[in-house]
Structure formats: C-alpha cells, structure tokens
C-alpha positions as CSV (number, residue, x, y, z in Angstrom):
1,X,0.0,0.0,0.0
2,X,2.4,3.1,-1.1
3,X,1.3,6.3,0.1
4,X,0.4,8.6,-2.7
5,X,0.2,11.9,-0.4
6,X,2.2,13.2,3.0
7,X,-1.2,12.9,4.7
8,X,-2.0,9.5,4.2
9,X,1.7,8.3,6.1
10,X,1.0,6.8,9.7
11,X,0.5,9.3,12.6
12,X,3.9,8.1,14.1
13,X,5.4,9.8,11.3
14,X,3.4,12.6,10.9
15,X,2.9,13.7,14.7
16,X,7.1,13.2,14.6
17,X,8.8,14.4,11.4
18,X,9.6,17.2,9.6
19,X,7.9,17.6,6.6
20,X,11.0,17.0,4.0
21,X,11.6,13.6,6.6
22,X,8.3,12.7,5.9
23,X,8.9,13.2,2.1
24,X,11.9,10.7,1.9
25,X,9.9,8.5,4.5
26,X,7.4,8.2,1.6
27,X,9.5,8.1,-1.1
28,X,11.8,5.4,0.5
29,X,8.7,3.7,1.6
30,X,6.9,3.5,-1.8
31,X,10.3,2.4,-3.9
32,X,10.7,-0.6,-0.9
33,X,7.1,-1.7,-1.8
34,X,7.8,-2.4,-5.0
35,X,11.9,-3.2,-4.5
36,X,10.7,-6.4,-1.7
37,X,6.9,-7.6,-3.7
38,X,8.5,-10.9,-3.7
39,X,9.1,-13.0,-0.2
40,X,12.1,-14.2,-1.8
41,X,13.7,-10.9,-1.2
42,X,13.1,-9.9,2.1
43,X,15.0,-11.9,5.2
44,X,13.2,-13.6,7.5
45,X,9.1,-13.7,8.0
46,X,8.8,-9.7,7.7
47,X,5.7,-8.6,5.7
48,X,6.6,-6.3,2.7
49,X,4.5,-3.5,4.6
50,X,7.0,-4.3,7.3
51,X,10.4,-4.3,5.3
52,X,9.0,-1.1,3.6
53,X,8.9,0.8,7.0
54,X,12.1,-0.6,8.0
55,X,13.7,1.1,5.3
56,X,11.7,4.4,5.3
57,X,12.9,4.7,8.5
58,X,16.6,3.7,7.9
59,X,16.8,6.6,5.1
60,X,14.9,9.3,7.3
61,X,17.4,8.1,9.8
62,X,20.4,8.7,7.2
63,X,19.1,12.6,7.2
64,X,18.0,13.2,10.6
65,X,18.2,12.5,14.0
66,X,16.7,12.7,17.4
67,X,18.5,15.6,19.8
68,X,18.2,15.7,23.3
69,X,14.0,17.2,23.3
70,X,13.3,14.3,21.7
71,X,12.7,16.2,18.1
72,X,13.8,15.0,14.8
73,X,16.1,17.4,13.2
74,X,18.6,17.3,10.2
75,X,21.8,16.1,10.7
C-alpha cells in the first residue's frame, strides 16, 4: 500500500517528522514496496508492509536525528 500523499503516512510519522523527513519516509517507503513484492527478497518472515517501513525509516534516519528534546532534526 504506497502512500500517494504526506497525509495518508502513519500518525507516528506525521505527529514526529519534519515535513522533508516525511517526504523521503514516503519516497523510500513506496520504492521498498515495489523493490521487496517478492518474499524471496526480504530476510526472515517480515511482511513487505514491514520491510518497507524498516527502510523508510533507515533513510529518514540517514538525514536526521533525534537531539536531546526528543525532536527530529537534520543532521
């Protein structure tokens, strides 16, 4: 289920991140959705939906950070 517009992303994300993180959470999320379709290319018993947040995540996470309040800010 890719998410065609910021406001459709999980509240986690938007009650959290900036607005540019939450663009590259959704572009990173919607290119994993279609880069792990097959079970074959994820590891272990992860869902695609799963993997896909896993990596939107792990690329917000390349641009930002937490700091000490707890807010997500660039790096």
């Amino acid at each position: 289920m890719p998410y065609d517009k910021r406001s459709e992303l999980p509240d986690s994300v938007q009650d959290n991140l900036p607005k540019h993180a939450q663009e590259i959470y959704q572009a990173a999320f919607n290119s994993a959705w279609d880069d792990y379709k097959d079970p074959e290319q994820r590891d272990g018993n992860d869902s695609r939906e799963e993997v896909a947040h896993k990596v939107a995540w792990a690329a917000v996470k390349q641009k930002y950070h937490k700091n000490d309040a707890g807010n997500w800010v660039a790096t």
